[in-house]
MARMITOR-559518 format. One record per residue (C-alpha): residue in three letters; z, y, x. Coordinates in steps of 0.05 Angstrom, whole numbers, padded with zeros to 5 digits, always signed. Layout:
<rs>
AlaZYX
...
</rs>
This chain:
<rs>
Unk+00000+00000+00000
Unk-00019+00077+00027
Unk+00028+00124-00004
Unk+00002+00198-00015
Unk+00048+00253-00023
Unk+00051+00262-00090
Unk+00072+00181-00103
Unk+00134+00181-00141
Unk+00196+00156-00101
Unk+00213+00103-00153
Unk+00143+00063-00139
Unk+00170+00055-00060
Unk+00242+00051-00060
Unk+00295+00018-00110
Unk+00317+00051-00170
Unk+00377+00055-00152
Unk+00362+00094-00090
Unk+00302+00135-00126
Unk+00348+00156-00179
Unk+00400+00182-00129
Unk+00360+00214-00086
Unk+00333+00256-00160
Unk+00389+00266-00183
Unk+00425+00300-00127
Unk+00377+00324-00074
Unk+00323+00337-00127
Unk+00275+00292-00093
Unk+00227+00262-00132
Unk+00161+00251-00091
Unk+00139+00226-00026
Unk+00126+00292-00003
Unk+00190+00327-00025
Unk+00228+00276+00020
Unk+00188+00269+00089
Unk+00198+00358+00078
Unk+00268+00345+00066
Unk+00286+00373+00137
Unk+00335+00349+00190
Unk+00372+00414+00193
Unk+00394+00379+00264
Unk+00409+00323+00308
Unk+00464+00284+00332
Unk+00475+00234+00392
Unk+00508+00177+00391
Unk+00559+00159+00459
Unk+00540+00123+00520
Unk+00528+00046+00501
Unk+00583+00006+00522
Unk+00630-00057+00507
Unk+00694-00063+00474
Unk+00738-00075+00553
Unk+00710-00022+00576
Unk+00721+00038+00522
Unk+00737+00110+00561
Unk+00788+00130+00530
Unk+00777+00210+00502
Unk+00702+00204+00504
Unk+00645+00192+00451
Unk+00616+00120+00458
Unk+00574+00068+00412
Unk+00581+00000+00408
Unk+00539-00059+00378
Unk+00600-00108+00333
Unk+00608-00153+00281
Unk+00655-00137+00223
Unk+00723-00182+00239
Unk+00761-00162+00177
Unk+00763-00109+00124
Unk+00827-00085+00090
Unk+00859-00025+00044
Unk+00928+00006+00059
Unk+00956+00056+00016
Unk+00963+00123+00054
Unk+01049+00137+00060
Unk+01056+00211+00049
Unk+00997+00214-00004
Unk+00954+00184-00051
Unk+00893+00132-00035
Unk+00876+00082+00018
Unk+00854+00078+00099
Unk+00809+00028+00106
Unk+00828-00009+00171
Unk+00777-00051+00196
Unk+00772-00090+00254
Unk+00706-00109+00305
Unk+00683-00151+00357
Unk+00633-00145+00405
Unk+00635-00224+00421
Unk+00691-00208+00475
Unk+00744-00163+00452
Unk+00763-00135+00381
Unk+00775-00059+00361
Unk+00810-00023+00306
Unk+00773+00026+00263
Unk+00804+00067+00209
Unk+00757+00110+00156
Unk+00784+00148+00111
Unk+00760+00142+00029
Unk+00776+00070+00042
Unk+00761+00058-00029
Unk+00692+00082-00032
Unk+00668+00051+00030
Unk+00704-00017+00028
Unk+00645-00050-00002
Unk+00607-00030+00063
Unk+00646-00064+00116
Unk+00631-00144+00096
Unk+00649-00188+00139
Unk+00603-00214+00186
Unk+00559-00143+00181
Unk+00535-00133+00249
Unk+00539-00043+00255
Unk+00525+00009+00315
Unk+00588+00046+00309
Unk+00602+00118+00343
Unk+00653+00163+00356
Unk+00706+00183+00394
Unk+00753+00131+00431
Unk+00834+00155+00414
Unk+00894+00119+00428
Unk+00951+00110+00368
Unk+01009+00069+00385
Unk+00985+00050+00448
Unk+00924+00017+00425
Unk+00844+00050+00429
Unk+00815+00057+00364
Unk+00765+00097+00333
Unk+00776+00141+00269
Unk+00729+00147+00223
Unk+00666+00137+00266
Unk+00592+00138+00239
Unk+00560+00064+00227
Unk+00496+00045+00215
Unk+00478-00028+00193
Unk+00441-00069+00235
Unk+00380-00124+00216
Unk+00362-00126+00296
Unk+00388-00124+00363
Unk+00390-00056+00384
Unk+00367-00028+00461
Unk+00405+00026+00496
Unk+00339+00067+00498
Unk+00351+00066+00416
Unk+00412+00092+00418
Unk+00391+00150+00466
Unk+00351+00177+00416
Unk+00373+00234+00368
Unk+00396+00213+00297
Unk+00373+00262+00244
Unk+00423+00295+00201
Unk+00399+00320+00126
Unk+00424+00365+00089
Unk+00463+00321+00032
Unk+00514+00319-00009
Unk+00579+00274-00011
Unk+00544+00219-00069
Unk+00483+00214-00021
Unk+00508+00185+00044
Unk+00462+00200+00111
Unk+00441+00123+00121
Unk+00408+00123+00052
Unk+00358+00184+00076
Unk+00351+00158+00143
Unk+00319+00093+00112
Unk+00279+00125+00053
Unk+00245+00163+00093
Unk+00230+00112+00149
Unk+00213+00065+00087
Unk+00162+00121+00063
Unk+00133+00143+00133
Unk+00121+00068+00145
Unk+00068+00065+00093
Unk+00046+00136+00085
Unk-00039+00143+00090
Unk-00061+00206+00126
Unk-00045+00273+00098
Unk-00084+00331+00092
Unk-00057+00393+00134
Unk-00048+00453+00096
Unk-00050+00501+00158
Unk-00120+00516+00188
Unk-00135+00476+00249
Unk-00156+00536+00288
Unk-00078+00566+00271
Unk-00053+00503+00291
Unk-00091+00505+00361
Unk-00080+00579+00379
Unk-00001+00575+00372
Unk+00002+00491+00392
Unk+00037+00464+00318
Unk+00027+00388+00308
Unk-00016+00362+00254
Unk+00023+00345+00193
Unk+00029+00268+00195
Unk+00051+00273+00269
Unk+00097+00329+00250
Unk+00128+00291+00197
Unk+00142+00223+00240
Unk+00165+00269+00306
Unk+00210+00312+00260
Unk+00244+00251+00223
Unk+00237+00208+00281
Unk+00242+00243+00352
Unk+00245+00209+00414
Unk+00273+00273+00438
Unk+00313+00330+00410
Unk+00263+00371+00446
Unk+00203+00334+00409
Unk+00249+00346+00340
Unk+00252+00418+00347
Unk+00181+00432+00368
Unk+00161+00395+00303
Unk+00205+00435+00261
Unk+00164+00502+00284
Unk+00111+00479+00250
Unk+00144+00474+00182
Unk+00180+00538+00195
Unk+00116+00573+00214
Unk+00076+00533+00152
Unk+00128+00559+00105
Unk+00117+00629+00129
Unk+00041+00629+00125
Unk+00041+00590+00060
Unk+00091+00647+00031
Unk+00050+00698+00058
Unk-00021+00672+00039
Unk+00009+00677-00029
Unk+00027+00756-00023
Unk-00038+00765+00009
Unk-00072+00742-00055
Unk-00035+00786-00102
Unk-00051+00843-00055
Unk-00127+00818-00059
Unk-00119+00807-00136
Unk-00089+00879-00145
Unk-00151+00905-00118
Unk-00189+00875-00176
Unk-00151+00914-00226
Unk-00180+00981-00245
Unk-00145+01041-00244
Unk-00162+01121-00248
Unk-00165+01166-00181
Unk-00125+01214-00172
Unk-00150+01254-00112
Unk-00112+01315-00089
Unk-00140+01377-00138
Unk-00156+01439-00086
Unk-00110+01504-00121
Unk-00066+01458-00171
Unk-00002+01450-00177
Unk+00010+01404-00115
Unk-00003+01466-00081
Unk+00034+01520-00104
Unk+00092+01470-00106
Unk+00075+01460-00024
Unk+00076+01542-00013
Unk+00135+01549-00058
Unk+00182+01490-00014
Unk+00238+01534+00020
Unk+00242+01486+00078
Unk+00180+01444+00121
Unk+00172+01372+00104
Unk+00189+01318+00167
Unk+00140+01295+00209
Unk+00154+01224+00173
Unk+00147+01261+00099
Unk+00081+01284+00124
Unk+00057+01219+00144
Unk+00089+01175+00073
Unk+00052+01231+00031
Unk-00014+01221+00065
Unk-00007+01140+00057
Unk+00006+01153-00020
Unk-00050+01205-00022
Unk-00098+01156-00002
Unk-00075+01100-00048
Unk-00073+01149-00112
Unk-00150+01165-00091
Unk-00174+01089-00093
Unk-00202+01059-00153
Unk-00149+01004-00156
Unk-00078+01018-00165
Unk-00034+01032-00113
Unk+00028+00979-00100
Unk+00079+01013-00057
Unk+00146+01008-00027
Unk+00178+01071-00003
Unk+00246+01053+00036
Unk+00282+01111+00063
Unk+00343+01132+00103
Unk+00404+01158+00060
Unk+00381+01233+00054
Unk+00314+01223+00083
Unk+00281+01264+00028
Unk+00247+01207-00028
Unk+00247+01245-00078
Unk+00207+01301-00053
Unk+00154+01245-00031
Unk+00152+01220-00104
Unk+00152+01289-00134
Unk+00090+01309-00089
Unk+00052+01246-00118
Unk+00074+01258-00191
Unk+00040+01325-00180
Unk-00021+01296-00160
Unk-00032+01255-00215
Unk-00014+01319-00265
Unk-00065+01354-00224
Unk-00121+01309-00253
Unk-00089+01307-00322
Unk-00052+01239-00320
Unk+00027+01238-00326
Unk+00076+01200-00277
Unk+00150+01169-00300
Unk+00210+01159-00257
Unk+00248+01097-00277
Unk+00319+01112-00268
Unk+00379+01049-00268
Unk+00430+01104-00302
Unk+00436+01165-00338
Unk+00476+01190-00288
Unk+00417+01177-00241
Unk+00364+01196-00293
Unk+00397+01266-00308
Unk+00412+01276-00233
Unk+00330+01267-00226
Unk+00320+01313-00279
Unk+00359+01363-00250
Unk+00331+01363-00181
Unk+00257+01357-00205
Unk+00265+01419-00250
Unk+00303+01458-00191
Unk+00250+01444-00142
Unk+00193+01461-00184
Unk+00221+01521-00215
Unk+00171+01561-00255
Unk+00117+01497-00236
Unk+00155+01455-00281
Unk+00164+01498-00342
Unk+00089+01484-00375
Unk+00100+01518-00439
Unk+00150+01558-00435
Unk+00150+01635-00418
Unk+00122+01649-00348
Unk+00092+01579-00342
Unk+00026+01583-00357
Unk+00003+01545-00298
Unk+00051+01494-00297
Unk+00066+01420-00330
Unk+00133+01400-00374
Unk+00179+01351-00346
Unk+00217+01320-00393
Unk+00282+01273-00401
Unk+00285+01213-00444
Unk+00359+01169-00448
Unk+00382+01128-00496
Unk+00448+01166-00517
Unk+00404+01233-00532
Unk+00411+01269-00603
Unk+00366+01237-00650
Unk+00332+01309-00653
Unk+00328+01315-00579
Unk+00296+01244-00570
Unk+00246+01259-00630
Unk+00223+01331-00587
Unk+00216+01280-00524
Unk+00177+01225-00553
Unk+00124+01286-00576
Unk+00123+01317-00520
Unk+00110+01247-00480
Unk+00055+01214-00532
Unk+00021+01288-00541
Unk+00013+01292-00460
Unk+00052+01356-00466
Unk+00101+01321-00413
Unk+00068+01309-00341
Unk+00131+01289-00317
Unk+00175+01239-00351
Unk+00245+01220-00321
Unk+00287+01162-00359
Unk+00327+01104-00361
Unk+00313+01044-00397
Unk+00299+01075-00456
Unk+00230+01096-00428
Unk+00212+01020-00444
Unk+00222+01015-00512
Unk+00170+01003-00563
Unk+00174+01073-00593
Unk+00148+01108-00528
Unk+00085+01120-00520
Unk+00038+01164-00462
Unk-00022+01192-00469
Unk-00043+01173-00398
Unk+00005+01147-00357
Unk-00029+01138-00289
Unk+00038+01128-00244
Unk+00100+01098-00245
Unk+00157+01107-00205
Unk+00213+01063-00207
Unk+00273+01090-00167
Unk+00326+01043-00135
Unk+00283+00980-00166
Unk+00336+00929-00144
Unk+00355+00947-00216
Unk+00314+00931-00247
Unk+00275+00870-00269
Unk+00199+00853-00250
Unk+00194+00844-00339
Unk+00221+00921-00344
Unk+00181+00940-00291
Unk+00119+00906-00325
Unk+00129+00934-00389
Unk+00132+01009-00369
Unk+00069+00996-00331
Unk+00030+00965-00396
Unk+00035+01030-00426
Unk-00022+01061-00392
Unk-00090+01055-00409
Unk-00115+01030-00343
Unk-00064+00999-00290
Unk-00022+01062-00270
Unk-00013+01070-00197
Unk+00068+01038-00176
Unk+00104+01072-00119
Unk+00176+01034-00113
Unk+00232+01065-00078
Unk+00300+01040-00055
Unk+00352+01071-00017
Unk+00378+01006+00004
Unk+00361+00998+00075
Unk+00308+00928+00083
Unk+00297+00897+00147
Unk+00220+00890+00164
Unk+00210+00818+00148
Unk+00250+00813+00087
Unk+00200+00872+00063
Unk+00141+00830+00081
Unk+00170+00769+00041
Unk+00219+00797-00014
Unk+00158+00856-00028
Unk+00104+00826+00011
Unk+00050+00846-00038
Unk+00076+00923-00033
Unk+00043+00962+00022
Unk+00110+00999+00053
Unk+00128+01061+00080
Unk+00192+01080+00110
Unk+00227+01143+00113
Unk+00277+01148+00175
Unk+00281+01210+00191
Unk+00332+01267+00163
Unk+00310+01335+00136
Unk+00334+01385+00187
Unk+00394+01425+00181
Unk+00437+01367+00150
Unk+00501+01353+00182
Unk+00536+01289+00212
Unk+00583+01257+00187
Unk+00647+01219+00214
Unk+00671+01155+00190
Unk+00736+01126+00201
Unk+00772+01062+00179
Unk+00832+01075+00149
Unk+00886+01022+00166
Unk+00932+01013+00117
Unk+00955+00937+00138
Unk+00987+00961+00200
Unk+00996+01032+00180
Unk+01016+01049+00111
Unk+01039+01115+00124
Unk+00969+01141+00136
Unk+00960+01142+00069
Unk+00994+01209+00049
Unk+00947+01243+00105
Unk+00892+01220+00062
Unk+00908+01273+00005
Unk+00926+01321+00065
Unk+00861+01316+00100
Unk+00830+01327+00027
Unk+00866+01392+00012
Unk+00843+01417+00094
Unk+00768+01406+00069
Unk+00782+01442-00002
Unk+00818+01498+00032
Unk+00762+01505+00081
Unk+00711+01524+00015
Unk+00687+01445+00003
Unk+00695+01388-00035
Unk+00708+01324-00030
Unk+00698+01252-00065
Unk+00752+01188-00084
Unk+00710+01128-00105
Unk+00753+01067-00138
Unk+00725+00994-00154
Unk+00753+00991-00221
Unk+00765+01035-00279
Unk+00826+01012-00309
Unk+00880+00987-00265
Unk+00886+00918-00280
Unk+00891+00854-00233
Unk+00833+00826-00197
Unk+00858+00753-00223
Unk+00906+00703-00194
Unk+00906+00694-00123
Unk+00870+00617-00097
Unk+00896+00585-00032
Unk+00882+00633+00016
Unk+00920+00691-00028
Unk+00864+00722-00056
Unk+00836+00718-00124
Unk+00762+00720-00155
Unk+00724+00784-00136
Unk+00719+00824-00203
Unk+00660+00854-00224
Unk+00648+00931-00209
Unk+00654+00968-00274
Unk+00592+01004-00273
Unk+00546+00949-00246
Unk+00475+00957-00297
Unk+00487+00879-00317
Unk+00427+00862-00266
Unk+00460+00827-00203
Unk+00446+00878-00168
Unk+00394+00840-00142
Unk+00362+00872-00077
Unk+00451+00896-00054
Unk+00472+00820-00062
Unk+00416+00809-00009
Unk+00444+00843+00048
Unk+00522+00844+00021
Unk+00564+00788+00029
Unk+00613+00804-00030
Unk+00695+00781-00001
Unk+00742+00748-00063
Unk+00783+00806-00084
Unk+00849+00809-00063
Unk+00908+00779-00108
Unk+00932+00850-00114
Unk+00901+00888-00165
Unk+00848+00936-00145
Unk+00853+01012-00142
Unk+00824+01044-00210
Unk+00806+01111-00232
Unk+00847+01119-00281
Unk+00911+01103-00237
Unk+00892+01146-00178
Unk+00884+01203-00220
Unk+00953+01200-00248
Unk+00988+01185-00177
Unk+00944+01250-00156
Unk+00978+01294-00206
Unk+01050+01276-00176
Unk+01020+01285-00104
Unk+01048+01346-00068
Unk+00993+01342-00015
Unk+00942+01356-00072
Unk+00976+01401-00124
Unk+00940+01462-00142
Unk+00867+01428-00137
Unk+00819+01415-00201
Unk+00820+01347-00194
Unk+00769+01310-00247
Unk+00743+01233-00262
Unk+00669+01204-00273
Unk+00656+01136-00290
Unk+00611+01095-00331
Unk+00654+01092-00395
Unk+00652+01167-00410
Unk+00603+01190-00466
Unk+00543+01209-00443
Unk+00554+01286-00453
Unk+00619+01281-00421
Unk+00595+01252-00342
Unk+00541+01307-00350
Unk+00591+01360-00359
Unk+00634+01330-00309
Unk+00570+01320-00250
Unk+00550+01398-00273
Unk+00622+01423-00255
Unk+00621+01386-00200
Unk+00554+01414-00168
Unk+00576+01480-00189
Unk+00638+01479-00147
Unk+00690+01483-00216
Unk+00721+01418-00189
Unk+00752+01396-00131
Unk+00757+01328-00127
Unk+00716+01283-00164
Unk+00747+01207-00173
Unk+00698+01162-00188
Unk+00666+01086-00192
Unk+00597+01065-00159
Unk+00560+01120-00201
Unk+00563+01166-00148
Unk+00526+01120-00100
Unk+00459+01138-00108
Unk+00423+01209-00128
Unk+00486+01253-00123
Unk+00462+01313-00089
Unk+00519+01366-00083
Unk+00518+01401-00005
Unk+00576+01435-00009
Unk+00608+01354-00020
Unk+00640+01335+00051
Unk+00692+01287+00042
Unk+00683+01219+00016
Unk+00740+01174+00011
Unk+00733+01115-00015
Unk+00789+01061-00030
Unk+00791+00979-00035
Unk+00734+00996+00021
Unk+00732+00915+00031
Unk+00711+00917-00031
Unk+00643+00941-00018
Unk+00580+00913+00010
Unk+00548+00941+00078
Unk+00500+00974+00038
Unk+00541+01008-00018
Unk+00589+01031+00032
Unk+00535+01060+00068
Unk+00504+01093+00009
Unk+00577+01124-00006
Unk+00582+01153+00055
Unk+00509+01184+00039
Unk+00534+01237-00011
Unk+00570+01279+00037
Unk+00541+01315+00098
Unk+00485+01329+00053
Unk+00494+01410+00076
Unk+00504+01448+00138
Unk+00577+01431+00135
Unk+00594+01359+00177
Unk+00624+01306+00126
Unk+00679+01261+00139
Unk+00681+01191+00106
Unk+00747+01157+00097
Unk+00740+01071+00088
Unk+00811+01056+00066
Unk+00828+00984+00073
Unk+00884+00930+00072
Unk+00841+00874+00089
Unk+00873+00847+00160
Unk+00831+00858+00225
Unk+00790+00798+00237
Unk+00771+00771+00177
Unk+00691+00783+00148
Unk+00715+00841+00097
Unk+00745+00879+00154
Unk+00693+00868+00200
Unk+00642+00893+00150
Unk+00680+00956+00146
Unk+00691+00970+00214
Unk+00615+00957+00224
Unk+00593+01010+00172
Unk+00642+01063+00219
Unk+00606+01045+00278
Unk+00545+01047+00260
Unk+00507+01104+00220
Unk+00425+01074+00230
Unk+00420+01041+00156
Unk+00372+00995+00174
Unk+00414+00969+00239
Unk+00463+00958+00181
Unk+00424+00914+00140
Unk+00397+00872+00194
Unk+00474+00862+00227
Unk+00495+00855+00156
Unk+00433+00796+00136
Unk+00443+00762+00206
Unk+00511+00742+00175
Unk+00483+00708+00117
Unk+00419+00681+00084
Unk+00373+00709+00044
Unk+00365+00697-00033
Unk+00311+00673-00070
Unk+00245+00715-00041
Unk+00192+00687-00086
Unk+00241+00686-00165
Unk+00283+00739-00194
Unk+00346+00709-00172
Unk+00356+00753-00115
Unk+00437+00739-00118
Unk+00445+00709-00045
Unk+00471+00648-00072
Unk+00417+00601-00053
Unk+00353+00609-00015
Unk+00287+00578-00033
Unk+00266+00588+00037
Unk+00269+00516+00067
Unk+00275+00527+00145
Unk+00237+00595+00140
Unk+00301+00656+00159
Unk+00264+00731+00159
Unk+00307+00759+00217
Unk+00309+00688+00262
Unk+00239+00678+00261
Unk+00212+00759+00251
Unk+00148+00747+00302
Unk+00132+00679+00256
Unk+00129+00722+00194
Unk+00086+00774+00228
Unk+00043+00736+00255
Unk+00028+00686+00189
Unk+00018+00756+00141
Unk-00036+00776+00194
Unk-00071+00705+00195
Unk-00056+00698+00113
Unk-00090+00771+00103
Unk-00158+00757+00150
Unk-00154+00685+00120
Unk-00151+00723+00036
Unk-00197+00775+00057
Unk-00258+00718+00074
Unk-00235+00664+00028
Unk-00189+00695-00034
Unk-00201+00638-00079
Unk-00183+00587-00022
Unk-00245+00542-00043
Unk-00249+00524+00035
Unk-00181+00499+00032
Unk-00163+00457-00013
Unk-00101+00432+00020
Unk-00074+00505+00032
Unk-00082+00506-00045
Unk-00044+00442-00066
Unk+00016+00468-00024
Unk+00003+00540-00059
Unk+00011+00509-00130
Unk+00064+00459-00107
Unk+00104+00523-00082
Unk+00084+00571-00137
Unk+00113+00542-00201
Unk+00104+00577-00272
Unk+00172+00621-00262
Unk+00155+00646-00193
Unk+00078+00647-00201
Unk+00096+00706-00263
Unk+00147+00743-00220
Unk+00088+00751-00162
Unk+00056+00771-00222
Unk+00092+00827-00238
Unk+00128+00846-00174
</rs>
């Protein structure tokens, strides 16, 4: 019999074993086992007898199963298995733990290769709980010397049972066809799939092992990639309306009107988006920038040249806090530009806000002004999506921090225009190279790192609270100093409502609770690059709490002291945030709304509590509202969490180092990446097989250059039909829609 890949398990091995290997490893093919990786190897000892075991160091030996027996374990409950061996010559005692579960393994007269390491317990060598493998043959020393591959597995499926499925399978498997081109596979030296398979399951080497794992890693790249290349071919396809820059519009007199020159790196976005807005297809664009790198000024400039040719843009907003912060800052930089009819705006568009807590009055005037094409500019929130909003020609969309949101919301906003509009996605969220070219490979990027001139630094310090408590007063003192020197300053809390985080586990420390103003979307694109700590058994600090301990605080009497969160009425945060910018209050104490858009310059502390709390990336963005003037900021992370452990190491990190994107790539390297190819971007399990963006960057650079030349001659893959199994195989219904829409 010649198996293929796609034979089903349970026509090679047993049932029992097929089942198994379904059930809890979800293997069901031939194929989906020989790519069941080693994620490494093991050696066993030297090969030696029984008389001549050295003691304290790892051996094997070839023996015959003497005697089997359970003995209930003293001081708890279950059963050792003690089993003794003989090599012919001498017996040994070996004791396994689970003696219950195994004892049906050890019959007697079972010849075994058993390794581990040689101990002595009341005077007498034994091994404890050694690996075994069963034995139909004699067994050479040169088999022993090589490596023994190690799957990934789970406690029901024990390593043996693998090892001999997949030599069962690779002992009958036909040949294969080789989904990576042979001329990729010459230039960069990757075996040929069948010989990959048998090296990588079987190595005579470690050496050998490893060299045929690069080839999977680099095949999963360049499969991965080859299917972002296509959806950057396919969006090609799609018509869409130019918008080339209009000579004396409104683009213009919003460039001569700008009190301050755009960066060098501004300049050079803007030209990139320029050029995609005047192409016949629509333009698919990520646009990452620094905290305070100026995005929104970039994103403005492009609405305007779409108004300019009589289309409208909308800016997707995650909150109304966001959404009205938007508003605010469009309308202030475009001044009289941004006033279309209204007195002294005759050359000028409307811009317009839509939520979904505005007056019914209010929303009726906004839905007019959008469907009439009154509005060239349209900021909102989710609302913006519902079936009641219509444009008369929406010809961009631009979806601000997009981690968000969806790929369906963003789909649905972009199926209200009458042609594909044109997409330009920003985050503030600082991504790593290679996780842009797989999480939002089939966005062309750009990447904002440079800071507008003038702005100020800002100083970050961990606040220690574990070894000193008393710094805690000179927290409200250093507040008061910055309020007293004309500024104002920031408290940011995890919760709300104090309340506990949940009983403590184990290790002391509870469940993390969820952040109270979280948009009920996992935060998809922060649980990326933010390895969230369990909260601690204490119960977090809230806003609610901290404002009444503020009121009794000497250090702080005197200031107008106000809160913000996500629970207030609509109306209410607005008047709060307007206050606030206006420099009527002092200190604001707030959740996670204040984490992105916030633009008040005369803001220069930020302190912000439970700091542990936080991801890299949120802290980061925190820290991003202040030193947004002339005035330097100071950012305090306050903390319990004790020095050494990942939560305190994460904090420290974020006060060392002010480079965002240094941040993310520190913060990624310490754990893996979600799903890249679904929606569930939550960290908690990556469909990436062996592939990891930062571990193998030059791989993923180098397969999106080979995938691109390879879409660009053959898009429909007709010439290989191989690359196109694995494609399908890889791209199921779910995943195939998000590419879809991403």
């Amino acid at each position: 019999m010649s198996l293929t890949l796609s034979h089903p398990l349970g026509a090679v091995l047993g049932a029992r074993t097929a089942d198994s290997l379904a059930r809890h490893l979800g293997l069901h093919t031939v194929g989906q086992l020989v790519r069941h990786l080693p994620r490494r190897y093991e050696r066993y000892g030297q090969l030696t007898t029984i008389r001549h075991l050295p003691e304290g160091m790892d051996v094997s030996l070839v023996a015959e199963v003497v005697s089997a027996d359970l003995v209930p374990m003293r001081r708890r409950a279950g059963h050792l298995l003690k089993v003794v061996v003989t090599d012919g010559e001498d017996r040994l005692p070996m004791t396994f733990f689970q003696g219950h579960r195994l004892r049906s393994r050890f019959a007697v007269g079972t010849r075994m290769l058993f390794s581990g390491r040689v101990e002595r317990f009341r005077d007498q060598l034994q091994l404890t709980h050694p690996k075994w493998t069963p034995l139909q043959q004699e067994i050479s020393e040169e088999e022993v010397e090589r490596p023994i591959p190690v799957y990934p597995s789970v406690a029901a499926v024990e390593q043996v049972t693998i090892r001999k499925s997949v030599a069962t399978v690779l002992g009958i498997l036909g040949p294969v066809q080789d989904p990576l081109p042979e001329a990729v596979r010459g230039r960069l030296s990757l075996l040929e799939l069948g010989e990959a398979f048998r090296t990588v399951h079987q190595p005579l080497t470690e050496a050998a092992g490893l060299h045929a794992r690069e080839r999977f890693v680099y095949e999963e790249a360049f499969v991965l990639q080859v299917a972002l290349a296509r959806r950057r071919f396919e969006a090609t396809m799609f018509p869409a309306t130019p918008r080339p820059v209009v000579p004396g519009g409104l683009l213009d007199a919003f460039d001569l009107a700008l009190p301050f020159t755009l960066t060098q790196g501004q300049v050079q976005v803007c030209d990139q988006i320029t050029e995609d807005l005047s192409r016949s297809h629509p333009m698919h664009r990520l646009l990452q920038g620094e905290v305070g790198s100026g995005k929104t000024v970039v994103a403005l400039r492009a609405m305007l040249t779409v108004v300019d040719t009589g289309g409208q843009a909308a800016l997707l907003a995650p909150t109304e806090v966001l959404a009205a912060q938007h508003f605010r800052s469009i309308t202030a930089l475009l001044g009289e530009i941004g006033q279309g009819g209204l007195l002294g705006g005759e050359k000028a568009t409307r811009v317009v806000l839509l939520t979904g807590s505005m007056s019914t009055a209010a929303r009726r005037r906004a839905l007019l002004q959008i469907a009439s094409g009154e509005a060239g500019i349209v900021v909102g929130t989710h609302a913006l999506l519902q079936d009641k909003v219509t444009f008369a020609d929406l010809s961009l969309v631009v979806v601000d921090e997009q981690h968000r949101f969806g790929v369906e919301q963003r789909d649905v906003l972009r199926d209200k225009g009458r042609q594909s509009p044109h997409l330009l996605v920003m985050t503030a969220t600082p991504i790593p190279r290679t996780v842009a070219m797989t999480v939002f490979g089939d966005l062309e990027t750009s990447v904002l790192v440079e800071v507008p001139a003038g702005r100020a630094e800002v100083a970050t310090h961990v606040v220690d609270l574990a070894t000193r408590p008393d710094w805690y007063q000179r927290i409200w003192a250093r507040i008061r100093e910055e309020v007293e020197a004309g500024h104002q300053a920031y408290v940011v809390c995890p919760r709300i409502d104090a309340e506990p985080a949940g009983p403590a586990g184990p290790t002391g420390r509870g469940r993390p609770a969820p952040l109270e103003d979280s948009d009920g979307s996992a935060e998809q694109l922060e649980a990326l690059f933010d390895l969230t700590e369990p909260a601690p058994a204490r119960a977090l600090r809230a806003v609610h709490e901290v404002i009444e301990e503020l009121a009794t605080t000497p250090a702080v009497d005197g200031l107008r002291i106000e809160a913000l969160h996500g629970r207030m009425p609509v109306e209410q945060r607005e008047s709060v945030m307007q206050d606030f910018a206006a420099g009527r209050i002092d200190v604001l104490v707030a959740t996670t709304v204040v984490e992105v858009g916030v633009d008040v310059p005369n803001a220069t502390a930020m302190v912000v509590l439970d700091a542990d709390r936080f991801g890299t990336s949120q802290l980061h963005q925190l820290r991003g509202r202040v030193g947004r003037g002339s005035a330097p900021g100071v950012c305090l992370l306050v903390t319990d969490a004790a020095e050494g452990t990942p939560a305190r190491l994460r904090v420290e990190v974020v006060a060392r180092v002010r480079d965002g994107f240094a941040l993310a790539r520190a913060d990624l390297d310490l754990r893996r990446e979600g799903d890249v190819l679904g929606a569930a971007q939550s960290g908690s399990r990556s469909s990436l097989r062996t592939l990891r963006v930062l571990r193998d960057e030059d791989m993923i650079i180098d397969a999106r250059a080979e995938a691109t030349e390879l879409v660009r001659v053959d898009p429909g893959l007709t010439g290989h039909p191989a690359l196109a199994e694995v494609l399908e195989e890889l791209l199921d219904a779910d995943r195939e829609a998000y590419l879809d829409r991403a």
